[in-house]
N, C-alpha and C positions, 0 to 999 in steps of 0.2 A: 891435234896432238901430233907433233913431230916426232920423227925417226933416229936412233941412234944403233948407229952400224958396232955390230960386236961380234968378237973372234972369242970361241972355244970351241974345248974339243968332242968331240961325240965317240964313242965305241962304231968300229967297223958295222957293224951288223944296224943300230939304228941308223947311219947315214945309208946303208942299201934302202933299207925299209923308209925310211923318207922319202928317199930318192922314186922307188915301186910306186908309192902312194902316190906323189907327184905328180908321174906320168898318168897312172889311173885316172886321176879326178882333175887331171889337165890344169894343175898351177903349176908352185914351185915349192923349192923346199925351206923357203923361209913361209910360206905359206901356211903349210902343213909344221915347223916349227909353233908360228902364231896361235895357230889352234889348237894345237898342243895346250901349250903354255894354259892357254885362255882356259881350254877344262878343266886342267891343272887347277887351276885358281879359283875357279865355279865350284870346285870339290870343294879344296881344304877349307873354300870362307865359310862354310857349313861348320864345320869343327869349332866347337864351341873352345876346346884348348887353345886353337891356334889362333882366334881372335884375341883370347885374354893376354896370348903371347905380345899379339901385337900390340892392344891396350898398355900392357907393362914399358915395352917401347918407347912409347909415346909419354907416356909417366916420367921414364928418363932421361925423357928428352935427347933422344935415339934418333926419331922419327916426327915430320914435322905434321901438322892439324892435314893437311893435303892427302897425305902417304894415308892416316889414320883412316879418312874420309872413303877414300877407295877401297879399303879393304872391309870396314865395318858398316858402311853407310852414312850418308850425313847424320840423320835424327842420333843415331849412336854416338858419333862423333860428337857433338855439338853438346851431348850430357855430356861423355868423357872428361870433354874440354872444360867445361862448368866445372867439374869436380873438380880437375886439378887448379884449376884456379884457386878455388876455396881449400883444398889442400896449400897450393902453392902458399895462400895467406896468413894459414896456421903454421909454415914452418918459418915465415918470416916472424911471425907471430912469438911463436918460442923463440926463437932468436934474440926477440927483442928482452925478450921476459930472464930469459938466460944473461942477460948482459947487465940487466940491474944490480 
């Protein structure tokens, strides 16, 4: 998995407390960023909202089978992807029916 260097911005006070944490547990502050981020994400994919969210996504073709994958798991993905398929066939489907 490759790295991609990104600039935003942080509130004063969590770049101190990054920075605190850093020194403490002797890495850095992309570090302590990462881990962050990383329980961040171990949370929300618990929420059963915020997967459906993501699921819709990928319905709209927002987010590609990949994105989908990491966030819900493959076995979940892999129905998802099956449904829309068989959606995507039905709306071809009406389409064609529509057009006679």
């Amino acid at each position: 998995m490759g790295t991609t260097r990104v600039n935003f911005r942080l509130p004063k006070e969590l770049l101190e407390k990054a920075d605190i944490a850093a020194e403490v547990t002797h890495t850095n502050r992309t570090e302590i960023v990462k881990e962050a981020l990383r329980e961040y994400f171990e949370e929300i994919e618990d929420d059963d909202r915020f997967n459906e969210a993501v699921v819709e996504l990928y319905l709209d073709d927002q987010i590609g089978f990949d994105v989908l994958k990491e966030f819900v798991g493959r076995q979940d993905a892999e129905a998802v992807q099956a449904s829309k398929t068989i959606l995507d066939q039905g709306d071809g489907l009406a389409d064609e029916l529509a057009d006679l």
